[in-house]
ZABAZA-980205 format. One line per field, with one value per residue (C-alpha): chain; residue in three letters; x, y, z. Coordinates in nm, 2 decimals. Example, Ala and Ser with C-alpha at 12.3 -4.5 7.8 and 13.67 -1.06 7.14 Angstrom:
2
c	[A / A]
r	[Ala / Ser]
X	[1.23 / 1.37]
Y	[-0.45 / -0.11]
Z	[0.78 / 0.71]
This chain:
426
c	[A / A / A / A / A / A / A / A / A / A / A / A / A / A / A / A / A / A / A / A / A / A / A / A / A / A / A / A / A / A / A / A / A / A / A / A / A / A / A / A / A / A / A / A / A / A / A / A / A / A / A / A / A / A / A / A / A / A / A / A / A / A / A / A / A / A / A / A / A / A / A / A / A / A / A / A / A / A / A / A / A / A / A / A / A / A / A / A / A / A / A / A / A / A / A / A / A / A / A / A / A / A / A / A / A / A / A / A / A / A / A / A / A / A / A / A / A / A / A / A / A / A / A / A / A / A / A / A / A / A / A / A / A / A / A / A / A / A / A / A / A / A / A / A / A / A / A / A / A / A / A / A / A / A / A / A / A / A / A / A / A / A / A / A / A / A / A / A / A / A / A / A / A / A / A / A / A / A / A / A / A / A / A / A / A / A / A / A / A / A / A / A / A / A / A / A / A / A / A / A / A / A / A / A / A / A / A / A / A / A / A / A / A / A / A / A / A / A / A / A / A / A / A / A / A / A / A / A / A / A / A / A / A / A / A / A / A / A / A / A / A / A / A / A / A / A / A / A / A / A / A / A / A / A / A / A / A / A / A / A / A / A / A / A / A / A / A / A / A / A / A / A / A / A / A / A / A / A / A / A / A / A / A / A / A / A / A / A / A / A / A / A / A / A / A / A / A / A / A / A / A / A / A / A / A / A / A / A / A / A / A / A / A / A / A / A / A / A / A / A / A / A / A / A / A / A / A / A / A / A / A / A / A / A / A / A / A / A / A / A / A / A / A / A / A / A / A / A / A / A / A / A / A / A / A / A / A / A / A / A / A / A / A / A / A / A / A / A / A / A / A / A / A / A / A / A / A / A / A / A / A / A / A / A / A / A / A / A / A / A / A / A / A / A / A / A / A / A / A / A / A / A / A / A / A / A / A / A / A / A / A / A / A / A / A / A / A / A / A / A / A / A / A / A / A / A]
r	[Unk / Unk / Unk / Unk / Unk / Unk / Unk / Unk / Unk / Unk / Unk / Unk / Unk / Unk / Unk / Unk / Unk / Unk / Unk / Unk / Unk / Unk / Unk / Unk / Unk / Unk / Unk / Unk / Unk / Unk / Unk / Unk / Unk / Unk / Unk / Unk / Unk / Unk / Unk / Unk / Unk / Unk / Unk / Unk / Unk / Unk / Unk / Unk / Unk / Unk / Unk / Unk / Unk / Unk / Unk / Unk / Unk / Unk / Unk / Unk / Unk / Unk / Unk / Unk / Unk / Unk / Unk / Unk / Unk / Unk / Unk / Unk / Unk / Unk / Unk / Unk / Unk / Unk / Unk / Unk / Unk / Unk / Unk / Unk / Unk / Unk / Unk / Unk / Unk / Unk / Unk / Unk / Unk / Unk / Unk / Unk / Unk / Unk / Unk / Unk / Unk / Unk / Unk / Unk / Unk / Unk / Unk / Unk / Unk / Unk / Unk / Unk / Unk / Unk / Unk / Unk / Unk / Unk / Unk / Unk / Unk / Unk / Unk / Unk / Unk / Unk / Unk / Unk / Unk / Unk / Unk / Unk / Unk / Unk / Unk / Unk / Unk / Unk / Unk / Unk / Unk / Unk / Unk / Unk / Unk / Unk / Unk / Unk / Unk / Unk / Unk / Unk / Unk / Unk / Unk / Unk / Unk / Unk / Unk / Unk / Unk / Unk / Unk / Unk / Unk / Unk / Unk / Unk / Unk / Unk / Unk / Unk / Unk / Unk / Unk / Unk / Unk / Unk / Unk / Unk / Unk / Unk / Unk / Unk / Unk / Unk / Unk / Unk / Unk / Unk / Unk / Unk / Unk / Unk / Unk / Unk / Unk / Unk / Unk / Unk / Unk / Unk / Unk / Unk / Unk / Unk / Unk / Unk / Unk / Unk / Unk / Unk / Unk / Unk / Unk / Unk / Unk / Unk / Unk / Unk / Unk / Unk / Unk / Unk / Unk / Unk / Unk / Unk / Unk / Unk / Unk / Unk / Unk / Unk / Unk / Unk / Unk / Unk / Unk / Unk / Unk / Unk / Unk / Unk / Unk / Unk / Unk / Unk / Unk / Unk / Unk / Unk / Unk / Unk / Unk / Unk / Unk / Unk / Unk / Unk / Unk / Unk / Unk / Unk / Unk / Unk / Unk / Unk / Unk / Unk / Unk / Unk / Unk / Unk / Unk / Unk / Unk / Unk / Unk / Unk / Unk / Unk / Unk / Unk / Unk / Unk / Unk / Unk / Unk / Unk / Unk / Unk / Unk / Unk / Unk / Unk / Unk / Unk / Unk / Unk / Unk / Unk / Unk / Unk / Unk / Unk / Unk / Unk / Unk / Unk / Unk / Unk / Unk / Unk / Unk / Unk / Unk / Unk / Unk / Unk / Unk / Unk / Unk / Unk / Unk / Unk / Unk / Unk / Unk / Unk / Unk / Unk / Unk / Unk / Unk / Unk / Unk / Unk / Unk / Unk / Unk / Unk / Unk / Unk / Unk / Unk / Unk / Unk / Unk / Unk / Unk / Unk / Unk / Unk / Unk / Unk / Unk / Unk / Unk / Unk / Unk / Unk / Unk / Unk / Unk / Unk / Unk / Unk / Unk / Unk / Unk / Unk / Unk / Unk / Unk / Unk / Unk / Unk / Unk / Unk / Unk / Unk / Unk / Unk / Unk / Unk / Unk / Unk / Unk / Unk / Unk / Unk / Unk / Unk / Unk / Unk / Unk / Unk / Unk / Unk / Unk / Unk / Unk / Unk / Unk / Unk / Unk / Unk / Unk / Unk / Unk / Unk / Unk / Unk / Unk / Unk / Unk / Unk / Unk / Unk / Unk / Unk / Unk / Unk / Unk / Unk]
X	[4.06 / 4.16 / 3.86 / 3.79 / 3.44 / 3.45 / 3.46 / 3.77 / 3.72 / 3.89 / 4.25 / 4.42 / 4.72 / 4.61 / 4.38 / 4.65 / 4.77 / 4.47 / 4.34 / 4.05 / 3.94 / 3.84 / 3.44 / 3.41 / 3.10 / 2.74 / 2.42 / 2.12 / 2.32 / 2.54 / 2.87 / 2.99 / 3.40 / 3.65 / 3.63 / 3.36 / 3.45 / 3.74 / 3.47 / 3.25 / 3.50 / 3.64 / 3.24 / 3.22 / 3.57 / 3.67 / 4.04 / 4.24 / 4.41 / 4.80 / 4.76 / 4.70 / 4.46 / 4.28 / 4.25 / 4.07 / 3.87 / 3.70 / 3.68 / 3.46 / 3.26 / 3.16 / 3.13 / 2.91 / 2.70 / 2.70 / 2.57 / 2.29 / 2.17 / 2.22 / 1.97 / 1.72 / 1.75 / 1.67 / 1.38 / 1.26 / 1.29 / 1.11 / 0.84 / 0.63 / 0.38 / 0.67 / 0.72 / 0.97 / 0.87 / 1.17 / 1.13 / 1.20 / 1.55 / 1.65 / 1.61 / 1.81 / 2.07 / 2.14 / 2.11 / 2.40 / 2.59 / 2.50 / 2.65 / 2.96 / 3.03 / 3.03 / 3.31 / 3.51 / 3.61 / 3.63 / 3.45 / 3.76 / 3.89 / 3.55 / 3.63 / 3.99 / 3.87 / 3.61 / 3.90 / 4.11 / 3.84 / 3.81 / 3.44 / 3.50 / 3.33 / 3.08 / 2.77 / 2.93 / 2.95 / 2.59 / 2.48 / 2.61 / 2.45 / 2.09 / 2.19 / 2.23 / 1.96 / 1.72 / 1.87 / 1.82 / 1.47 / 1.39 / 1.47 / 1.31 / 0.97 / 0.94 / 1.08 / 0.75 / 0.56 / 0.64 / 0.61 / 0.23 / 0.17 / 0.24 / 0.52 / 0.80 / 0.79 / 0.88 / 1.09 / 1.10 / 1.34 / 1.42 / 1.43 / 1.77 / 1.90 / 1.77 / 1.97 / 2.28 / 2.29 / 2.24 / 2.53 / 2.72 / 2.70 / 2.81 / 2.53 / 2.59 / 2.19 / 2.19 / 2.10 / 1.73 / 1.73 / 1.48 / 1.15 / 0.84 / 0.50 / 0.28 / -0.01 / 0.04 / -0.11 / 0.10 / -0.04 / 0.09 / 0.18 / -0.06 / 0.01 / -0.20 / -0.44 / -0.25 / 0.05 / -0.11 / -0.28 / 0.10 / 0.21 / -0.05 / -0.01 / 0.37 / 0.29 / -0.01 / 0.28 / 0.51 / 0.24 / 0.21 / 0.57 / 0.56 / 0.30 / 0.45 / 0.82 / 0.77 / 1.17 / 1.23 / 1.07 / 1.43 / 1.56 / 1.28 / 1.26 / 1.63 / 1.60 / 1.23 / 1.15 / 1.19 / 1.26 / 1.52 / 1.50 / 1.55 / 1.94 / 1.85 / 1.56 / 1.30 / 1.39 / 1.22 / 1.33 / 1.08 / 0.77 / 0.50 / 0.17 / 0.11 / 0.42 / 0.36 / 0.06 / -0.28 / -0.35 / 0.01 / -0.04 / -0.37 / -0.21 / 0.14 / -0.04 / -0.28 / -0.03 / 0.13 / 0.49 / 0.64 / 0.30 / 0.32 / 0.03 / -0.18 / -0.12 / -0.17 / -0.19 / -0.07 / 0.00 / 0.38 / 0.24 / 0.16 / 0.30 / 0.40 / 0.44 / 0.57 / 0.64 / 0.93 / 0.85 / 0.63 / 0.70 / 0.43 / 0.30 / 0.52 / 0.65 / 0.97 / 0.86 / 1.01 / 0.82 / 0.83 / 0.70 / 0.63 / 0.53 / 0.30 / 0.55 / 0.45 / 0.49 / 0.53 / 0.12 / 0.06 / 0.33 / 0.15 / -0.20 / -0.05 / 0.11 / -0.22 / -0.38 / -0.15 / -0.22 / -0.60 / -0.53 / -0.34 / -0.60 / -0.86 / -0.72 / -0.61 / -0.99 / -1.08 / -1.23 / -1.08 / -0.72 / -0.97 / -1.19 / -0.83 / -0.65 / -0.96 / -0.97 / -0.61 / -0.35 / -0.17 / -0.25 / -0.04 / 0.25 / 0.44 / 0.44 / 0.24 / -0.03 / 0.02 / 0.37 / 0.33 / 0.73 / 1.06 / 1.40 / 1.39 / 1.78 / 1.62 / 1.43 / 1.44 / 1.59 / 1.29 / 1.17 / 1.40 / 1.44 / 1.08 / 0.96 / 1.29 / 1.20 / 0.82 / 0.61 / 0.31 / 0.02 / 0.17 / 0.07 / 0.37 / 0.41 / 0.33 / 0.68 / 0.81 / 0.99 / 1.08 / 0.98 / 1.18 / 0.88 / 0.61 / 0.81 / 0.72 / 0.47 / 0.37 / 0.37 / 0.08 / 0.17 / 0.06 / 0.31 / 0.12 / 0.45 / 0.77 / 1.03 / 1.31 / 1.65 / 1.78 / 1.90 / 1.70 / 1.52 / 1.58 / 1.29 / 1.27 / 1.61 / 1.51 / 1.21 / 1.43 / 1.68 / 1.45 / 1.28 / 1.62 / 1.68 / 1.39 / 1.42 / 1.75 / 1.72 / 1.37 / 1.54 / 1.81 / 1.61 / 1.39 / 1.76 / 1.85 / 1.56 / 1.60 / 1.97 / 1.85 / 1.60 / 1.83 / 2.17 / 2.46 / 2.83 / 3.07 / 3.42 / 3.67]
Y	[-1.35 / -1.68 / -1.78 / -1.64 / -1.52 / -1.52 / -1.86 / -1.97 / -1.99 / -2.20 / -2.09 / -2.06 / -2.19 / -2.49 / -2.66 / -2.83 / -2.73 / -2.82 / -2.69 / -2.52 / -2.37 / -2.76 / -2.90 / -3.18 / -3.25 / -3.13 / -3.16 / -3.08 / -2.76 / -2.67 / -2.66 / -2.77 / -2.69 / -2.79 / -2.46 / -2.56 / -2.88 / -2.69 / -2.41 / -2.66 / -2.81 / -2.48 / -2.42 / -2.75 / -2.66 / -3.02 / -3.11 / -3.19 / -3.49 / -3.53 / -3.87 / -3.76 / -4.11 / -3.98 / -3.64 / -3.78 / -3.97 / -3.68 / -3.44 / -3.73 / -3.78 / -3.42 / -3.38 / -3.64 / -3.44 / -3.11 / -3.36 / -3.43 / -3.12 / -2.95 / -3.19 / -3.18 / -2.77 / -2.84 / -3.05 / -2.78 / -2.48 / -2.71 / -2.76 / -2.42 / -2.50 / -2.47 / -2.11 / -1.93 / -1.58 / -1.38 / -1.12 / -1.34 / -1.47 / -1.12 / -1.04 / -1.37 / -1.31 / -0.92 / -1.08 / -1.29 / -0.99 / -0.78 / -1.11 / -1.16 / -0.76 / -0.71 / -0.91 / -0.65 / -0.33 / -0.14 / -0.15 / -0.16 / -0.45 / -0.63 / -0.61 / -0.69 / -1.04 / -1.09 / -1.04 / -1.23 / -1.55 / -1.51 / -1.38 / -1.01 / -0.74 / -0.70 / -0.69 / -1.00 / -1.16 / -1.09 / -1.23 / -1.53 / -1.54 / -1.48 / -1.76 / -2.01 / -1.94 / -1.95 / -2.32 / -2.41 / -2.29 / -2.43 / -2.71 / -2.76 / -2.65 / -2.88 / -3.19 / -3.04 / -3.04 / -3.42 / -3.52 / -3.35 / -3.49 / -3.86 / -3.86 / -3.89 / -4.27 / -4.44 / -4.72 / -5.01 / -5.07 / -5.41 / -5.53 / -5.67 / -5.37 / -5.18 / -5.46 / -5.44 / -5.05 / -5.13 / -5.39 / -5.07 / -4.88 / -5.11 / -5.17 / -4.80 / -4.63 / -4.29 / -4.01 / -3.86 / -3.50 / -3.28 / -3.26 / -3.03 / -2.96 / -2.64 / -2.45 / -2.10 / -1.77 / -1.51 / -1.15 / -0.91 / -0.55 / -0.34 / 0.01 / 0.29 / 0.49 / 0.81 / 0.59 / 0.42 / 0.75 / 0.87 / 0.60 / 0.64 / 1.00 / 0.93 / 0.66 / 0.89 / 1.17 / 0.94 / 0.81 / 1.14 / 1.22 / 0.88 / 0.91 / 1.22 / 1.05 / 0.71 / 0.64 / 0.79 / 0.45 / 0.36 / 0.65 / 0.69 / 0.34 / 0.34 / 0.68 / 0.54 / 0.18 / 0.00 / -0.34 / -0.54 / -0.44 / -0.07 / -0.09 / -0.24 / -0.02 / -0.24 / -0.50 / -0.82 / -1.07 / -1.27 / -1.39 / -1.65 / -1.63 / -1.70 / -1.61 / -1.26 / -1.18 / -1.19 / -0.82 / -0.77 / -1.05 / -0.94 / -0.62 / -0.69 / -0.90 / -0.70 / -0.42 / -0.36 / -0.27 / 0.06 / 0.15 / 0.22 / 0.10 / 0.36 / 0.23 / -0.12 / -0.22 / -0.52 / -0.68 / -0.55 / -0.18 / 0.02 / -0.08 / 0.08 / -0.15 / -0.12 / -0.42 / -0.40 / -0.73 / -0.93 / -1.33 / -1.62 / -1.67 / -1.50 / -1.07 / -0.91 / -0.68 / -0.35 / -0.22 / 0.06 / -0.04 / 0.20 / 0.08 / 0.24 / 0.28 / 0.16 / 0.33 / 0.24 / 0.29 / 0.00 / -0.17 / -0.14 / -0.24 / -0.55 / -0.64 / -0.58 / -0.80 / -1.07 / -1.05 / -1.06 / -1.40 / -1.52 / -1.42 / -1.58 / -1.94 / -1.98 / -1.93 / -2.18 / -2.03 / -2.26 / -2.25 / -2.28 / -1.97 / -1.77 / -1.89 / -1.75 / -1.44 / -1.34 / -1.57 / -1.40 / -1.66 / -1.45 / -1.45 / -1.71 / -1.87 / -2.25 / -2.23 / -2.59 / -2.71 / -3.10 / -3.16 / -2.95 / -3.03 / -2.79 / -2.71 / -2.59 / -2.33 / -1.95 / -1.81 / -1.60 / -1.95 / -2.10 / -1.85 / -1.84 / -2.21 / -2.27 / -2.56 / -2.54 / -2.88 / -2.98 / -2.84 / -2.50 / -2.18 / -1.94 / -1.57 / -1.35 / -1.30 / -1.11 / -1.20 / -1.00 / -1.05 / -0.84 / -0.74 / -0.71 / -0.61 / -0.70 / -0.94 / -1.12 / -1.51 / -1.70 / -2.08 / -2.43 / -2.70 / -3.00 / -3.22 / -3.26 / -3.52 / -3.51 / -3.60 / -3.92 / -4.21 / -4.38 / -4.77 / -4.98 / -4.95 / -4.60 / -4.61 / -4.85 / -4.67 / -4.38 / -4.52 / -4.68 / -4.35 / -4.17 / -4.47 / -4.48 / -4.09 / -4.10 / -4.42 / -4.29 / -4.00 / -4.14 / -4.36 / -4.04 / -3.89 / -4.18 / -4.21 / -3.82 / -3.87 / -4.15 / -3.88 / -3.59 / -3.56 / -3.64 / -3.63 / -3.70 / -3.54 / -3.54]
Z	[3.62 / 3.46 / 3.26 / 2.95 / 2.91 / 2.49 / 2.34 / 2.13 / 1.77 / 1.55 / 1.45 / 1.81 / 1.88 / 2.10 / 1.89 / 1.64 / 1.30 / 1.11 / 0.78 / 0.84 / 0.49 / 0.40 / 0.37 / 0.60 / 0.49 / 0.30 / 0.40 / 0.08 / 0.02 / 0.27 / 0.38 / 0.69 / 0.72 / 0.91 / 1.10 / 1.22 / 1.39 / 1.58 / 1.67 / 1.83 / 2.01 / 2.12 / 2.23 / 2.41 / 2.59 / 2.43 / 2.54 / 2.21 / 2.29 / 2.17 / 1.99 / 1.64 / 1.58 / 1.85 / 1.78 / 1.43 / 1.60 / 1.85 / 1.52 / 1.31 / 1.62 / 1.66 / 1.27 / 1.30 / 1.60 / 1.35 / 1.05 / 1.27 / 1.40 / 1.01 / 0.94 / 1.17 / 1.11 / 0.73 / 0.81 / 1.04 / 0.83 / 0.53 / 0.77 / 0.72 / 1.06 / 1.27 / 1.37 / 1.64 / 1.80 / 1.67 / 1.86 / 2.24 / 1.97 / 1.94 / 2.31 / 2.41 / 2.18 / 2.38 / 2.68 / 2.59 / 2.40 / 2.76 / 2.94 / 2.76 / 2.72 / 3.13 / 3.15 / 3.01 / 3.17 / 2.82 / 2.50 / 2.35 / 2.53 / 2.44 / 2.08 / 2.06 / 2.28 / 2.00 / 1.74 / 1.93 / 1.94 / 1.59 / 1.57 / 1.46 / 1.56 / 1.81 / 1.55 / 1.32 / 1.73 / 1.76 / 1.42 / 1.48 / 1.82 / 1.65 / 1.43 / 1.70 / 1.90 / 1.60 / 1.52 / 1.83 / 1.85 / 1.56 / 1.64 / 1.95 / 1.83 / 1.53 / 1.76 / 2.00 / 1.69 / 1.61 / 1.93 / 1.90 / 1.56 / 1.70 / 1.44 / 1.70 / 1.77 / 2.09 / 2.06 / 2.29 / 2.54 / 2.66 / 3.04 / 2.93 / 2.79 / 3.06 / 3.31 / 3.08 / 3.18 / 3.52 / 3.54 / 3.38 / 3.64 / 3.90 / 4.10 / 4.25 / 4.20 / 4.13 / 4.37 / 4.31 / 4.33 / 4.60 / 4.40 / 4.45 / 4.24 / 4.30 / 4.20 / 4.13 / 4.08 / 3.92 / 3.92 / 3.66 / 3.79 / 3.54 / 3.41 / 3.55 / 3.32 / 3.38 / 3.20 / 2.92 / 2.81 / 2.84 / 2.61 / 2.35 / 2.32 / 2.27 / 2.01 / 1.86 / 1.79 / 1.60 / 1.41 / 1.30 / 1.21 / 0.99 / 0.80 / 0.62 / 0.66 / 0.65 / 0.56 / 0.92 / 1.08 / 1.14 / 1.34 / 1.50 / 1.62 / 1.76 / 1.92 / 2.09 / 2.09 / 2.38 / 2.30 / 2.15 / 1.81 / 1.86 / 1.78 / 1.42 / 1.37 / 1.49 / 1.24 / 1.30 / 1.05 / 0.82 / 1.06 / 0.93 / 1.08 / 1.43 / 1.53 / 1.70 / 1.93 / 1.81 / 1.77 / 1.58 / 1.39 / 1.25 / 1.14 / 1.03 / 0.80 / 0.66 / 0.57 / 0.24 / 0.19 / 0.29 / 0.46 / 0.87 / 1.06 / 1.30 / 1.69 / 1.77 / 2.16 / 2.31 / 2.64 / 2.56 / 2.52 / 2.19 / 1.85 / 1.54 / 1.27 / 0.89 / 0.68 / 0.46 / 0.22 / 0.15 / 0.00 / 0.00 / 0.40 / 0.54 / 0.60 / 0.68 / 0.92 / 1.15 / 1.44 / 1.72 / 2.11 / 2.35 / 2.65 / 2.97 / 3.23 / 3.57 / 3.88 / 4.26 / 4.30 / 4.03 / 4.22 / 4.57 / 4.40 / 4.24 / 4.58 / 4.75 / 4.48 / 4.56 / 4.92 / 4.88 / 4.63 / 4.98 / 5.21 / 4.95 / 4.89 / 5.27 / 5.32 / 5.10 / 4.75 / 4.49 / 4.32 / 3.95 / 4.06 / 4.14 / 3.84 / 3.61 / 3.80 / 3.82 / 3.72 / 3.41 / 3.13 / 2.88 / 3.09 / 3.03 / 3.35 / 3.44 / 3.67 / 3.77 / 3.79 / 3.85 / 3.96 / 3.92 / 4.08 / 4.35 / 4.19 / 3.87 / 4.06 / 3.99 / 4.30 / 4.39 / 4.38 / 4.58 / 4.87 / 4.93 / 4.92 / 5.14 / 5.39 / 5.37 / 5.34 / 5.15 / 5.16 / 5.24 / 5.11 / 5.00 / 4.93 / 4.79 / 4.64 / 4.37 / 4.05 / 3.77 / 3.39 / 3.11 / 2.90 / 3.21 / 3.52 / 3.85 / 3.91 / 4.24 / 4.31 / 4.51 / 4.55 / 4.74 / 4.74 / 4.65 / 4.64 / 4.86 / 4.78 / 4.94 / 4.77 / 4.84 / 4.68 / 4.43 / 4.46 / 4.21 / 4.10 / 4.00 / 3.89 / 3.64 / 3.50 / 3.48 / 3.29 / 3.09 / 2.97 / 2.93 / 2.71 / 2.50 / 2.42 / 2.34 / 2.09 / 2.00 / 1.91 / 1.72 / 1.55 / 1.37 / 1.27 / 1.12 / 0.93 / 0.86 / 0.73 / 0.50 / 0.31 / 0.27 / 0.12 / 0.31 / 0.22 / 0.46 / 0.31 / 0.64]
């Protein structure tokens, strides 16, 4: 195979001789080298081009793009409301580690790749992964929060500006994408009580080992934990409040230091919980999940369950009387999807929608979650539209709201850059 699945750092031979030990620039108090304008543009897969003008001008431009996400991060982490579930971080980042290592037929081609690409080994590889999903996270949560707070303002966009666009693009309209909305019930496949008495008894036994060897939380939570966090001991970073479920939170923050919490159940399964330290409104925290494991009976009543949600809403009781009594609220998933490109789809999705109109009733299907397993899908497609190309009319009120987010959105950095430090250096 061609591609290569590991990113190229900066340092390889095709992206110019370049300094790359340099600052470029600072933002408040950090650092942002030239090594890291050649790694984003080795991440973006940006084409160096051979004029040398040139090339200075595509390295200012994405300096300028790091500038502005360094600080909007700042503002973000100043910002103590705005909090990110490090636990769903750590599980992305192994997803991507998992990705990137199946590529390889050997670990020990893996890590000579990562050597190769200039991230190290495969644990400095994964730090750095954590690293940027957390920016990104954080980022998107406290641009949420604005948005909630009324502090993200909307900027006007002009019908000439919005013509001006128009008369850029030649008078060709864009294509508009095949559209649907739904309603949906999503039942959760539940652990027998055979199981969760299984679990707890597991979880009751390590309790029991901890409490007179509380150092081996650790071990014990690489050799049993069943999450994410197992491989670093169950180590889940600093958390403010609000972060973690309800029944964890309540507990991880009533603990003191060094101390390991009796079993704590959650829709995940049973926790064990010790907080390492402790610093104003927030806890550096490790914990242990066992979960109930569930078997193909569970399986065969949630599929029955799912039928009977079918058999129910085709007969007429009420999509609000369904969602109440068995939609899975906690799960992550909508209950009401008002329009989705029928491209951005899960493929479960996808293959069982397939060609069916409005109105229709579909599934049950399954799809698969990571922390709850199986669960099966009820929906009623209340929209259909097909792709096509756009009127001009909807192609203007498109562009015009593209427009106003992006300057609205430029706007706010601007006015963020103005308030924190900024020295450009390159």
């Amino acid at each position: 195979m061609a591609q290569d699945p590991v990113p190229q750092r900066a340092g390889s031979p095709n992206r110019g001789a370049l300094p790359l030990d340099r600052i470029a620039a600072v933002v408040g108090t950090k650092a942002i080298l030239v090594s890291d304008i050649e790694a984003a543009l080795a991440a973006q897969q940006t084409p160096v081009p051979p004029d040398s003008a040139e090339r200075v001008t595509l390295r200012k431009g994405v300096l300028e793009q790091l500038i502005d996400v360094e600080v909007l991060v700042q503002r973000a982490e100043a910002d103590t409301s705005v909090l990110i579930n490090e636990v769903e971080v750590l599980e992305l980042a192994d997803k991507q580690m998992s990705r990137v290592r199946g590529n390889f037929p050997t670990d020990q081609a893996y890590r000579a790749a990562l050597v190769e690409a200039g991230f190290g080994t495969p644990e400095e590889y994964r730090e750095r992964q954590i690293s940027e999903i957390r920016r990104s996270e954080i980022q998107k949560q406290y641009i949420e929060k604005l948005q909630r707070d009324g502090k993200y303002v909307k900027v006007n966009v002009s019908e000439r500006d919005v013509s001006a666009e128009i008369e850029k693009m030649g008078g060709e309209l864009p294509d508009r994408p095949a559209t649907i909305g739904f309603q949906q019930i999503v039942v959760p496949t539940l652990p027998g009580q055979e199981s969760r008495e299984k679990a707890r008894a597991l979880v009751d036994s390590l309790f029991l080992v901890l409490e007179k060897k509380p150092s081996a939380f650790e071990e014990i939570a690489r050799q049993f934990s069943q999450d994410g966090s197992a491989e670093q001991g169950g180590d889940l970073g600093w958390n403010r409040r609000g972060v973690m479920v309800p029944e964890f939170d309540r507990v991880m923050f009533m603990l003191n230091p060094g101390v390991v919490s009796p079993p704590v159940e959650s829709r995940f399964g049973w926790h064990l919980i010790r907080v390492d330290r402790v610093q104003p409104a927030e806890v550096k925290a490790r914990h242990i999940l066992i979960r109930a494991a569930v078997d193909s009976t569970d399986a065969a009543k949630t599929h029955a369950r799912a039928d009977s949600v079918r058999a129910m809403w085709d007969a007429g009781v009420s999509f609000d009387s369904l969602r109440v009594q068995f939609h899975d609220e906690r799960g992550g998933e909508d209950a009401i999807i008002p329009e989705i490109a029928q491209t951005d789809l899960p493929p479960a999705y996808g293959e069982s929608i397939g060609t069916s109109g409005q109105g229709s009733l579909v599934g049950p299907f399954m799809i698969q979650d990571q922390q709850s397993g199986e669960k099966w899908v009820v929906l009623r497609l209340t929209r259909v539209q097909p792709s096509g190309k756009m009127s001009m009319d909807e192609a203007r009120r498109n562009l015009r709201r593209s427009m106003q987010d992006a300057y609205s959105f430029r706007r706010m950095l601007d006015t963020f850059r103005k308030q924190t430090y900024v020295s450009v250096r390159f």
